[in-house]
N, C-alpha and C positions, 0 to 999 in steps of 0.2 A: 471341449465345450463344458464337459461336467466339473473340471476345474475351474472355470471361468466362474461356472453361477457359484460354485462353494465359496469362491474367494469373496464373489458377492455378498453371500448371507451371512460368511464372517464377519465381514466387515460391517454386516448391518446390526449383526448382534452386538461388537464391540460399542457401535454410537450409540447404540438403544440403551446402554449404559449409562450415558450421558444426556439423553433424552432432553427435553424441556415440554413443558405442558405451555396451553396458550396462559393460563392465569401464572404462570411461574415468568413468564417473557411481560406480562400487565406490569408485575409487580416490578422486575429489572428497570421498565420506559420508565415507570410511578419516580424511581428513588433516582435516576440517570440521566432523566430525558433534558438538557439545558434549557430548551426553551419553557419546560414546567418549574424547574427552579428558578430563572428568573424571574417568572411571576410570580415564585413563594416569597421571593427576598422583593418585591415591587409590593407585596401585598405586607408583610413585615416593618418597610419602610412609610407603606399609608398611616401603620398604628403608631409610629412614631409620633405621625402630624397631629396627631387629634391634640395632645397636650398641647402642643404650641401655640395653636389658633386659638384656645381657651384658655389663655394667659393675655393679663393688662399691657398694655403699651407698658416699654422700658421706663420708668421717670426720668427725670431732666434735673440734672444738676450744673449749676453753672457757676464762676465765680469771675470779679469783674473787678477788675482796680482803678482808680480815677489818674488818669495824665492829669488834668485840671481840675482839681477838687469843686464840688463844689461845696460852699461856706456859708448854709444856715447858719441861723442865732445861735446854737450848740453849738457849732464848731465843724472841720472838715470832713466832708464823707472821705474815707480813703479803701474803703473794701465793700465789696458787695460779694455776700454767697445766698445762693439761692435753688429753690428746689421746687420740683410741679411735677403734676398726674394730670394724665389724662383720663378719659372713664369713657366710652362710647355707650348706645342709648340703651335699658336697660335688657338683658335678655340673647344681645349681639354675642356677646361670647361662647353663649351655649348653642346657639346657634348655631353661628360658627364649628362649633366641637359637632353638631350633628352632620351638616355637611360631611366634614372631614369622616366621621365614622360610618355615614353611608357609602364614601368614594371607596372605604378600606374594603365594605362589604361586596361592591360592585367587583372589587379583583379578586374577591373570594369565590365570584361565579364565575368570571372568565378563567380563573382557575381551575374550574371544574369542564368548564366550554373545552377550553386547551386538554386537558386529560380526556376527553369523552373523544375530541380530534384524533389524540393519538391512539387510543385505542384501534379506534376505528379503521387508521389507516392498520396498526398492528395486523389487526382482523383480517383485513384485505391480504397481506404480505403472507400472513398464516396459509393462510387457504390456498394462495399462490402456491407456497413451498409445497404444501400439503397433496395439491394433486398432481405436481411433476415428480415428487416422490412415489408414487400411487401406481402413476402411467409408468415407473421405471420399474414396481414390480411387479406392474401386468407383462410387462415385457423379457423382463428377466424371465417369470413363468414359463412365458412362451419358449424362450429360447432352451431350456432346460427341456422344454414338451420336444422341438424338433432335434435336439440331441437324442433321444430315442428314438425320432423316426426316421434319421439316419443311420443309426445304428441296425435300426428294420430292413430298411431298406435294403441296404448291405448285405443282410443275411439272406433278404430277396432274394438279391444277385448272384449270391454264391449259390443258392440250390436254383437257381434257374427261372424263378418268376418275377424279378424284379428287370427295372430299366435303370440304365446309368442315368435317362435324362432325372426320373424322379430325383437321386442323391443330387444332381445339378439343381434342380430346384428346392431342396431343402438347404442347402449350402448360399445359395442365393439369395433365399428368407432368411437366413442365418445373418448374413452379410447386412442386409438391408437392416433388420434388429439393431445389431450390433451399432449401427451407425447413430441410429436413432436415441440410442441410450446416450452415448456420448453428446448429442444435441441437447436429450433431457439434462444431462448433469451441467452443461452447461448452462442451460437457461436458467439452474438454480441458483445459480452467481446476484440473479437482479432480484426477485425477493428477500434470498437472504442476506444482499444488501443494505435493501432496506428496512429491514428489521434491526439489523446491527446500525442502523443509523438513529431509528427511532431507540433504543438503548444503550445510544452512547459508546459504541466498539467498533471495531477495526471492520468495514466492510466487508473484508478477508474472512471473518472469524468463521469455523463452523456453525452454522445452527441445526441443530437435531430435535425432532419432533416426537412427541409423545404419546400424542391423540391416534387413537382410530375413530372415525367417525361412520355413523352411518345417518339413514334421513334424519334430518332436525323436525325438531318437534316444537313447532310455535305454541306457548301457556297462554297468549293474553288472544281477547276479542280486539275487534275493532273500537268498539267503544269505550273497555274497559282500556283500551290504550291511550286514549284521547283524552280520558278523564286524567291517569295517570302523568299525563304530559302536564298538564295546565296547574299539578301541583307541584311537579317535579324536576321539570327543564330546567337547565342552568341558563340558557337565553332567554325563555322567557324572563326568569327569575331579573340575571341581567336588565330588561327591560324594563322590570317593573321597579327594580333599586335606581332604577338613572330616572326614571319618572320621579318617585319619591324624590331623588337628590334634587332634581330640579326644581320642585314646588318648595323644597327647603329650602333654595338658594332665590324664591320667591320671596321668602318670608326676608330672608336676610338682606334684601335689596331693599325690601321695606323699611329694615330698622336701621338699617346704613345711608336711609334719608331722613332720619331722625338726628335732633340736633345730638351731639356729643360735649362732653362738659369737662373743666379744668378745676384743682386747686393747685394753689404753691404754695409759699412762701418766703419771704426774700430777709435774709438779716444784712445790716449796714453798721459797717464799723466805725464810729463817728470822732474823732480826734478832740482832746480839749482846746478851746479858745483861750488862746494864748492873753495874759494881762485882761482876764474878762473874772467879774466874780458874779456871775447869772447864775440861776436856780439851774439842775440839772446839766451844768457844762460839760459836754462830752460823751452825753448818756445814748448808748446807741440804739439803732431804728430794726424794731422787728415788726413785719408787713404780711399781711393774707391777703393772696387772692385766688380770686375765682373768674373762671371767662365759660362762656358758652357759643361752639362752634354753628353756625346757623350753615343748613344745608340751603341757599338761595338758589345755584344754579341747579337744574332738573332735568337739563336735555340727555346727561350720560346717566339718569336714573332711569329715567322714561323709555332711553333704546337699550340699557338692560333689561328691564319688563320684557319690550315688542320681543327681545331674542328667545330669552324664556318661554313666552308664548307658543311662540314658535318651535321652540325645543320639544313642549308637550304631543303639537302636532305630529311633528316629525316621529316621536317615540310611538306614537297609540298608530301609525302608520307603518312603523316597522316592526313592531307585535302583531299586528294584523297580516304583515306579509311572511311572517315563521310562523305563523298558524297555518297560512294556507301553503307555505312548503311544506310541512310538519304532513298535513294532509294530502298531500301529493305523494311524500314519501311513503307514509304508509299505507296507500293503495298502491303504489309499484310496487312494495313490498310483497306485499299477501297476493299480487297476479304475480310475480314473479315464483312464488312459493305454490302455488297453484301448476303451474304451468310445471314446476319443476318435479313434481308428485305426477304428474300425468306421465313428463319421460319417462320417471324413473320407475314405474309400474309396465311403461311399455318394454323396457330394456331389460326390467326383470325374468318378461314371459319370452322375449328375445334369449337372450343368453341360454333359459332353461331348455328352448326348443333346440337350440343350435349345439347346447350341451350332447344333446340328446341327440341329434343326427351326426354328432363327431363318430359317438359309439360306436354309432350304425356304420359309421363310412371305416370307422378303422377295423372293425370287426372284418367287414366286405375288403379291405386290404391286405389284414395279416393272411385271409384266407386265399384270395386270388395274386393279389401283387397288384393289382389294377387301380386306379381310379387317384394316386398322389396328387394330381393337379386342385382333384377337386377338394379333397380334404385340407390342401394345404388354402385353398379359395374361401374355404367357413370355418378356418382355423383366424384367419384374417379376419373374419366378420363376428367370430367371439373377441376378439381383441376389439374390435369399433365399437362392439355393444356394451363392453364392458365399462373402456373408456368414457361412451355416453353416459352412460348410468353412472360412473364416477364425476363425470361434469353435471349430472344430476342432484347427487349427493351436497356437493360445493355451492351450486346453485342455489338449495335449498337453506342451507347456513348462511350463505351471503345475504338472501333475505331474512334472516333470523337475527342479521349480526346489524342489517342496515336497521331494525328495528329497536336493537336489543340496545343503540348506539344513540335514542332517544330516551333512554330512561335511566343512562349512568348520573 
């Protein structure tokens, strides 16, 4: 058995070499994560737009030859080249470019939404790994404690005050450990799954943890968090840029019902009049013009409005319903974080009492031989309390992390 745990803490000492810290695995999702790169290169591709949409319509160039001339007093047209702009009404292009650079701005919060996501779940996965790691070294402990008290026991037996059943029942606790560690290492297959997913690696890969942790320590108040939210959220923020986009894309529905206006101008190759001797025979035709596009129908400006309209509702409607998650969550927060300081102060005078009567029991053991059933009974029950208190521990960061996962 005493080989078994040594093999253990070698091995724990080799990966602690390797270790990762939670902000070292942020950083890995930050620069890996696919679906955060798409949205840098979606966000990249927004800044693109802005110059396009604040650039003139292409002009028109066109040229045009006569099958059937026709034969003014100068002579025959035989060529037309011609050229024209358009211009829409004034102000639309900039417009325009604001639109475009508020949409670029919008993917720069759900870019932050998308990282605050993954952390979060990071967060979740950490903690996971964090305390099947924990419970394998309360268990390891353990099994390294009944490797001595079989070895005790033993020696019981040879001078005569021990019971073979006790070596059966430390051999039995043995057994049962044993088994259980192999469940823990296994269950660490599915967080450290999904951490190697959330940074982009082989689900297989190891991950090795760095942190010790003890109770988390909440910095903000309740209010001083709410305030912090209202300047800080990347959803709200979102929210409040898709409102702006949309009263801009008010304005611009307005000036795109505004008439829009042409120039061109057309040159004509005019051929000389054969056996004619007129003033000017031949002299070719250069032409300006101008047209002005009238917006007369209204019905597809009118039900862009009502949508708009309607857009604002719907936005000051779903800012209103992440305010009052936002305040949901941070009262399950802080009771969860509450409740989790109450365990973990009862677990602590647990453990301390239970410490304390092991002494007693194994003291009244080495001295008599008697009593293995019961010591191995609140040897069980410092392993439960301790356990608790590390689901305490966890508990108290998960509320720390659901909080701390509103202010990235």
């Amino acid at each position: 058995m005493q080989k078994y745990i040594i093999s253990f803490l070698l091995l724990s000492m080799c990966l602690l070499l390797q270790a990762q810290s939670l902000a070292e695995l942020q950083q890995e999702v930050e620069q890996n994560n696919p679906s955060l790169l798409a949205l840098w290169q979606a966000y990249l591709a927004a800044q693109e737009r802005i110059p396009q949409v604040g650039q003139l319509p292409q002009p028109e160039l066109g040229v045009s030859a006569f099958a059937l001339p026709v034969e003014p007093r100068l002579g025959p047209q035989q060529l037309r080249i011609g050229a024209s702009q358009s211009f829409p009404w004034f102000g639309t292009l900039a417009q325009q470019k604001a639109v475009a650079a508020t949409q670029s701005q919008r993917l720069q919060a759900q870019i932050s939404i998308q990282r605050q996501e993954l952390y979060f779940q990071l967060d979740q996965a950490y903690l996971d790994l964090y305390q099947l790691e924990e419970e394998r070294r309360i268990k390891a402990q353990q099994l390294d404690l009944l490797a001595a008290r079989e070895q005790l026991a033993l020696a019981k037996i040879e001078g005569g005050k021990g019971s073979a059943a006790d070596v059966l029942r430390i051999q039995l606790r043995q057994e049962e450990l044993r088994q259980q560690l192999l469940i823990l290492e296994q269950s660490q297959a599915i967080p450290q799954a999904a951490i190697n997913q959330l940074r982009h690696k082989s689900a297989e890969q190891e991950v090795q943890l760095s942190d010790t942790l003890s109770f988390a320590i909440i910095p903000w108040t309740k209010d001083s968090l709410v305030q912090r939210l209202e300047r800080m959220h990347p959803r709200l923020r979102d929210h409040a840029l898709e409102q702006q986009m949309v009263l801009q894309q008010l304005q611009l529905n307005e000036m795109q019902n505004k008439p829009s206006f042409g120039v061109g101008v057309d040159y004509i190759a005019v051929a000389e009049r054969e056996l004619a001797t007129i003033s000017d025979n031949g002299r070719d035709i250069l032409q300006f013009r101008a047209s002005v596009k009238v917006p007369i129908y209204r019905k597809a400006y009118q039900a862009r409005k009502r949508e708009q309209e309607l857009q604002l509702q719907r936005i000051q409607q779903q800012t209103s319903a992440t305010q009052d998650q936002f305040a949901t969550i941070i009262e399950q927060a802080y009771t969860q974080y509450a409740t989790a300081r109450l365990e973990f102060d009862l677990y602590e005078r647990q453990i301390e009492l239970t410490q304390s009567l092991l002494s007693i029991l194994g003291s009244s053991y080495t001295a008599s031989g008697s009593g293995m059933d019961e010591l191995l009974a609140y040897e069980q029950s410092l392993i439960d309390y301790q356990q608790q208190q590390l689901s305490a521990i966890v508990k108290s960061h998960r509320a720390k992390q659901q909080l701390q996962s509103l202010l990235y």
